[in-house]
N, C-alpha and C positions, 0 to 999 in steps of 0.2 A: 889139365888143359890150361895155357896161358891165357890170358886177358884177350890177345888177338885170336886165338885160335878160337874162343869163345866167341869173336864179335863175328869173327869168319861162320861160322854157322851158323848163326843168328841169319846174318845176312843170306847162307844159300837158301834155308827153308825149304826143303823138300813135303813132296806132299809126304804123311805120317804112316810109319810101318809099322803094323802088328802081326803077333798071330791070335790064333784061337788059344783060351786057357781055360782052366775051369772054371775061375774066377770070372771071366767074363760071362761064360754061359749061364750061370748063378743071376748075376749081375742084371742078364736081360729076361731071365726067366721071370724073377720077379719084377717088370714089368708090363707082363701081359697085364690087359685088361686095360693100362694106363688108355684116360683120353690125354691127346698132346696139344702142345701149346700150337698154334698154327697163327699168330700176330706177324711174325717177319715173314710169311709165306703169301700173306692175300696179294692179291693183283689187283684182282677189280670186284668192290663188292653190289657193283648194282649194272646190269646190264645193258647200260645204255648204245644209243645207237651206232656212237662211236666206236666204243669197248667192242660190239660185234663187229663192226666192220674192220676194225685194226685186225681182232683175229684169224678173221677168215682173209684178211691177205697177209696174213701168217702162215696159213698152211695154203694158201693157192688156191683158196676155192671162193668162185663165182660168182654162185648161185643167188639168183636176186629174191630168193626166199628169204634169204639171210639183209640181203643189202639194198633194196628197191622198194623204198617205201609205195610206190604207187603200185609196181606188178603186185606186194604183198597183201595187199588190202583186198586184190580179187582174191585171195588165196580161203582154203577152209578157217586160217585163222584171224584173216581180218586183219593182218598188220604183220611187221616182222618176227621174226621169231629167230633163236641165236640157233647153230648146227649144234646137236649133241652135246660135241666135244667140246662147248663154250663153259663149261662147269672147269678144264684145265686154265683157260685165264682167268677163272676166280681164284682156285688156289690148286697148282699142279699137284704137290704131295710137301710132305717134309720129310724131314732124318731124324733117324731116334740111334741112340748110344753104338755100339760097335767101333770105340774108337782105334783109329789106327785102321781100320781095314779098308780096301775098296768094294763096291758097290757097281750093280749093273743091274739096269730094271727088267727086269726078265718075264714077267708076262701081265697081261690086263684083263681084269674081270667085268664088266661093268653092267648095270641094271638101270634103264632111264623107264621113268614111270611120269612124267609131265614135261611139256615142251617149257623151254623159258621164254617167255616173250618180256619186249622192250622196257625197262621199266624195273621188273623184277631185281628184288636185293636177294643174292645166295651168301648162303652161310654155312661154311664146310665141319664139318667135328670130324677127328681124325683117331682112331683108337687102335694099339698096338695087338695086334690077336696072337702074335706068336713069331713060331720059326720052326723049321725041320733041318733037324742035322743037327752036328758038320757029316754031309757026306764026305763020303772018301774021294781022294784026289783023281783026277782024271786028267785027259790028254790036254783038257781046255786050258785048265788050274788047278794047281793043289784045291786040299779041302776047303768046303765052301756052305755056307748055311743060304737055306732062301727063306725069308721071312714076311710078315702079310700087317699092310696096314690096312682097315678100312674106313675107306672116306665114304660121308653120307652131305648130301646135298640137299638144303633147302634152301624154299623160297618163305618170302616177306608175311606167310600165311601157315609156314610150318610144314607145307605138305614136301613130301619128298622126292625130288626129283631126280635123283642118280643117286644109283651107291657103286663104290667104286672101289676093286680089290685090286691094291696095288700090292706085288711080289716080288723083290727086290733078291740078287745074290749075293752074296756078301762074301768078299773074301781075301786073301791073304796076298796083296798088293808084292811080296818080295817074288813070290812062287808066280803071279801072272805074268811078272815082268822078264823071269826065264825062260818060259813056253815064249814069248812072245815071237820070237823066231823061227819057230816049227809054224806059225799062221802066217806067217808072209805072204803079202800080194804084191803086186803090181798097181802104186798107186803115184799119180793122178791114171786113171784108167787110161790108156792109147787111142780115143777113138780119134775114129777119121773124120775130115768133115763133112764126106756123103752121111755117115752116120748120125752126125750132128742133125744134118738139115730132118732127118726123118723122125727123132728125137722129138725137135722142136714141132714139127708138126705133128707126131701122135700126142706132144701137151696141147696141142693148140684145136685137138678133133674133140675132147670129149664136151659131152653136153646135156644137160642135166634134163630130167625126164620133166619135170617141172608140170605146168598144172594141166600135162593130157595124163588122165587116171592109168595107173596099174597093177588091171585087175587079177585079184588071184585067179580067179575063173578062166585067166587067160596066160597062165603059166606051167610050167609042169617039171617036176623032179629032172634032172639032166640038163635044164635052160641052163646056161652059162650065162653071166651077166658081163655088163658093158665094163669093157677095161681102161681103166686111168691110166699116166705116164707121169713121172715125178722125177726131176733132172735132167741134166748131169746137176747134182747138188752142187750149192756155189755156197762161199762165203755167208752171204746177204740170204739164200733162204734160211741160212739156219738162225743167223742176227736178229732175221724177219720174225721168228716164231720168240725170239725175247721179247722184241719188241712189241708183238701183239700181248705181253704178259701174261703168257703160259710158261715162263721159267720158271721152273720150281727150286725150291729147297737153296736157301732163301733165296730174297729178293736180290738183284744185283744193284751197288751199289759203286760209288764212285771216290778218288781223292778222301777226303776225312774221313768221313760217313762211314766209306769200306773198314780203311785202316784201324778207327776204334773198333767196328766190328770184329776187325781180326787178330786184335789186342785181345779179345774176352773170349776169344775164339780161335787160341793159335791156328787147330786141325782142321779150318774150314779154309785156309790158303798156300798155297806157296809160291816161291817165286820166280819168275820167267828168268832164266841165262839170258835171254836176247835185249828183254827191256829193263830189267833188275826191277820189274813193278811186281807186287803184291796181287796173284790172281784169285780167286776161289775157285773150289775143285770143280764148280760148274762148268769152267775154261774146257776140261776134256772137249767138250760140245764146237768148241769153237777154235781150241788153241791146239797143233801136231804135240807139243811138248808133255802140256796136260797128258795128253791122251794116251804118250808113249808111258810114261809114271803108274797108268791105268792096265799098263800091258796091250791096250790097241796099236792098231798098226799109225792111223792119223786122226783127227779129229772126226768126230762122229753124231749120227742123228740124235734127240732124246727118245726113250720111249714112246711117251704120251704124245710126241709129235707126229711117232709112225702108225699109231693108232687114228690121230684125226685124219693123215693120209688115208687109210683103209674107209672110215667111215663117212668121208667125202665120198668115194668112188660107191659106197652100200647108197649116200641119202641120193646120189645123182641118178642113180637105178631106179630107186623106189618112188622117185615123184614126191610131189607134195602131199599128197594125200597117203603116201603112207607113213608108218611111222616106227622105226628102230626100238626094239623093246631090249635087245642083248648081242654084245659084242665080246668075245673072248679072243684073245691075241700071243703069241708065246714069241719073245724075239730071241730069234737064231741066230742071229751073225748083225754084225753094226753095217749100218748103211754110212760110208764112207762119202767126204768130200769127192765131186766126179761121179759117182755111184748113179745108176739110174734103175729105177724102180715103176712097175709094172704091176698094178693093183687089181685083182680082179676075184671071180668068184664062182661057183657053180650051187642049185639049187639039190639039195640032197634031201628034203620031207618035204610037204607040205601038208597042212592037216590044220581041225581046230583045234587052240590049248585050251587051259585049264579056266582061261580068262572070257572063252565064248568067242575071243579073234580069230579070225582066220590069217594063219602065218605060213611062212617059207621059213625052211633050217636052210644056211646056205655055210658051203664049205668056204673057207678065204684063202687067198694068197698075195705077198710080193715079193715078187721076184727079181730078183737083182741080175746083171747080166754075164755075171756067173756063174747063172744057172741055179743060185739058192734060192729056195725061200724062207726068205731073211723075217715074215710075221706070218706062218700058220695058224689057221683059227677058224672060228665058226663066228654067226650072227642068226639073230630070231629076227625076221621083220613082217608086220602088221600088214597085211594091204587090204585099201579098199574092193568089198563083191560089190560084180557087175547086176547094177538096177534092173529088177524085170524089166521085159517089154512092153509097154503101153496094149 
């Protein structure tokens, strides 16, 4: 290769292709057990009033549980408190080894055991438990491993307040990029502007159960819960959820900053044909280019972002006074720019656990208007029994 043809590729920089070898599975075998480094991952290490309110109009939600210091003070806990999912803008997740392949975050486990109120410093530890596979190829991708980090969350006292099984699939970026045509859609979706208008108002109807109590006493197996509406996804919501500092893996950076980043880290960037600028693979999120490299059809949701979608529409059901113990989530299909989603749920047990609460098992869905559902899943939630009668 000549000097130019040398700089010429320097200069296109594609995102990096591998496959699976034995040598890599070796590789990552012996790093189970690893805790990881999580420094370039933090967002926000202490909860302040800000930090909550940037995120919750990251993901569109309201709720002056979260944002209203004066509604929150009447509340059971006496002042603000962040949603759930505020443990992603302390630190989303990171990446451990597999280089050269892509990655798609494929389902969420999570266990919250303590609310975070205002004030609160978290502190994430992150440890590699494994991986299954390579399965064998299928219609989606060639062969593919899905692998399991768990994040554990504490606060400024040590007690633990979420743990967090993040499942990622891992896989062989030449072979996605070939299927990527047997997935074809229709995208920016065609709607109309009748459709629009009714869109905007089923965002504009929900409304969070907030501090009239709901009681278990007053539900029952087959209740179907109150449905959320999320788009047509724009540009700015998905920008919206960086900026509230739940990007994960790592943090995004700018001019220098990036570029030595990406000096010490050729396989965390490549580069745009349109602006010839140095992206990180986190672009899929926001950039069609990205995304095509990815095997996606155009730019697409995060994970952990469609999970705090889901668990918006879970905390806006259950009121303030209850309280989300477990959310499981499996993403099916990406939620595309345009894309509008449909969050909602039905009541499948009720009973007491093992903890003495009185809980709902509820089934989840969002449904895209394609008719998928793009996050299947379950949630445990906690609710207040109705007080005898005087």
């Amino acid at each position: 290769m000549t000097t130019t043809e040398q700089a010429d590729a320097k200069f296109e920089k594609k995102l990096a292709t591998a496959q699976f070898t034995d040598e890599m599975l070796d590789e990552m075998r012996a790093l189970i057990g690893t805790e990881l480094r999580t420094a370039g991952s933090v967002n926000n290490e202490y909860a302040d009033r800000h930090a909550i309110l940037r995120y919750c109009e990251g993901i569109g939600d309201g709720n002056p549980l979260w944002t209203d210091e004066e509604y929150a003070v009447q509340s059971v806990y006496g002042g603000i408190i962040a949603p759930p999912t505020f443990i992603f803008a302390c630190l989303g997740s990171v990446q451990v080894g597999w280089r050269g392949l892509g990655g798609f975050h494929a389902e969420t486990d999570i266990e919250f055991y303590k609310p975070i109120r205002v004030g609160d410093k978290i502190t994430a530890t992150i440890v590699f438990d494994g991986f299954d596979g390579p399965i064998e190829a299928s219609n989606f991708a060639g062969r593919r491993i899905k692998d399991y980090l768990r994040q554990e969350y504490r606060n400024q006292d040590g007690e633990l307040v979420a743990k967090f099984i993040c499942s990622r699939m891992r896989f062989e970026r030449s072979e996605m990029q070939k299927k990527r045509e047997t997935r074809k859609i229709e995208l920016p979706h065609p709607w109309t502007p009748e459709e629009i208008e009714q869109i905007e108002r089923d965002v504009l109807a929900e409304t969070p159960r907030g501090a009239d109590p709901r009681y278990w006493d007053d539900v029952n197996v087959d209740d179907e819960l109150d449905v959320i509406t999320k788009g047509p996804m724009g540009l700015s919501d998905f920008i919206a959820f960086i900026a509230s500092g739940a990007a994960p893996i790592p943090r995004i950076a700018a001019h220098g900053v990036a570029l030595r980043r990406f000096a010490k880290h050729p396989k965390w960037a490549f580069r745009d044909p349109n602006t010839h600028a140095l992206e990180p693979v986190y672009a899929v999120h926001y950039n069609d280019y990205a995304a095509s490299l990815q095997g996606a059809q155009a730019a697409y949701d995060v994970g952990v972002q469609r999970t705090a979608w889901g668990v918006h529409q879970l905390t806006n059901w259950m009121g303030d006074d209850g309280f989300l113990k477990h959310v499981h989530g499996q993403y099916r299909a990406h939620v595309y720019l345009s894309d509008v989603v449909r969050l909602g749920g039905k009541i499948t047990e009720k009973y007491i656990d093992d903890d003495g609460d009185h809980v709902v098992k509820v089934e989840t869905w969002a449904m895209n208007q394609r008719g998928q559902n793009a996050m299947p899943g379950t949630a445990v939630i906690k609710l207040p029994v109705r007080p005898p009668a005087a």
